[in-house]
C-alpha positions in Angstrom: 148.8 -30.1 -59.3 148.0 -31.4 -62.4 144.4 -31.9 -63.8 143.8 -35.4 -63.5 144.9 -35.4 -59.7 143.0 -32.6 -58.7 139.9 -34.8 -60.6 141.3 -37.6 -58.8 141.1 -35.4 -55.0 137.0 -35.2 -55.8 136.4 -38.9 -55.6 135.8 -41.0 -52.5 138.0 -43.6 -51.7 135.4 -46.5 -52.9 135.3 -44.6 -56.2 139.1 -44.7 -56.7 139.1 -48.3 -55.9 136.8 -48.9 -58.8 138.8 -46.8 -60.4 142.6 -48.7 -60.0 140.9 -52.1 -61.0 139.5 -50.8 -64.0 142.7 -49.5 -64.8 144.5 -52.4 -63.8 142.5 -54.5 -66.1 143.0 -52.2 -68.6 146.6 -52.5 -68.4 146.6 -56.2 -68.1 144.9 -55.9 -71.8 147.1 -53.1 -73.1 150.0 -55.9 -72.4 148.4 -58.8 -73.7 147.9 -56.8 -77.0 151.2 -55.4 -76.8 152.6 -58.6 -76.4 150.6 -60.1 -79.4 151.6 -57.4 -81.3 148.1 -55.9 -81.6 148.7 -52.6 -79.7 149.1 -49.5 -81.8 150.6 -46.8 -79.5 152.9 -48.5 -76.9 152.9 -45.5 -75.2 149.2 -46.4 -74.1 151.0 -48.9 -71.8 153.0 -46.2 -69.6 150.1 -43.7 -69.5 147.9 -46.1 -67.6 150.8 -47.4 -65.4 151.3 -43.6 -64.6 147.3 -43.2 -64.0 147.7 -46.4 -61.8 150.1 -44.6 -59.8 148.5 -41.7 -59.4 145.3 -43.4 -57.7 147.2 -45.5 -55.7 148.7 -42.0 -54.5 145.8 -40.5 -53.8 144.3 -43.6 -51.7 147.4 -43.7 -50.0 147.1 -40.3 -48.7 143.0 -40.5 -48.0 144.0 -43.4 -45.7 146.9 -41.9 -44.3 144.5 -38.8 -43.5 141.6 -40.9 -41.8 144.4 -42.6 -39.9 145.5 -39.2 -38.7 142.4 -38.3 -37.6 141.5 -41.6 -35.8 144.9 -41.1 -33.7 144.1 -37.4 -33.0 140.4 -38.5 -31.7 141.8 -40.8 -29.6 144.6 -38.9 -28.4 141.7 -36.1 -27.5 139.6 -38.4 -25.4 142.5 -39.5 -23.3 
């Protein structure tokens, strides 16, 4: 696991959301500069697509978790 996602595993999932739309306005400027030929490093552009990614990853699996648990309480009380 690299750094970032074991940083990532830390946060709540309120915290991650703030997180991904940061980062998704971030990458919404990246482009815009990119496209206006203003961006330096291109590669800035794939680094927060892949940092993107990587949240929605980790929220995915928090909700998949507390949806887990919801079904095994419920199961249990039956």
């Amino acid at each position: 696991m690299s750094k970032k996602t074991a940083d990532l595993k830390d946060l709540s999932i309120d915290e991650l959301q703030k997180r991904l739309s940061d980062e998704q306005e971030n990458l919404a400027n990246l482009k815009f500069q990119l496209a206006t030929s203003q961006l330096e490093s291109p590669i800035k552009v794939r680094t927060v697509r892949r940092d993107i990614a990587r949240l929605q990853t980790v929220i995915r699996q928090r909700e998949g978790l507390q949806q887990a648990k919801a079904a095994s309480t419920t199961v249990k009380e039956s």
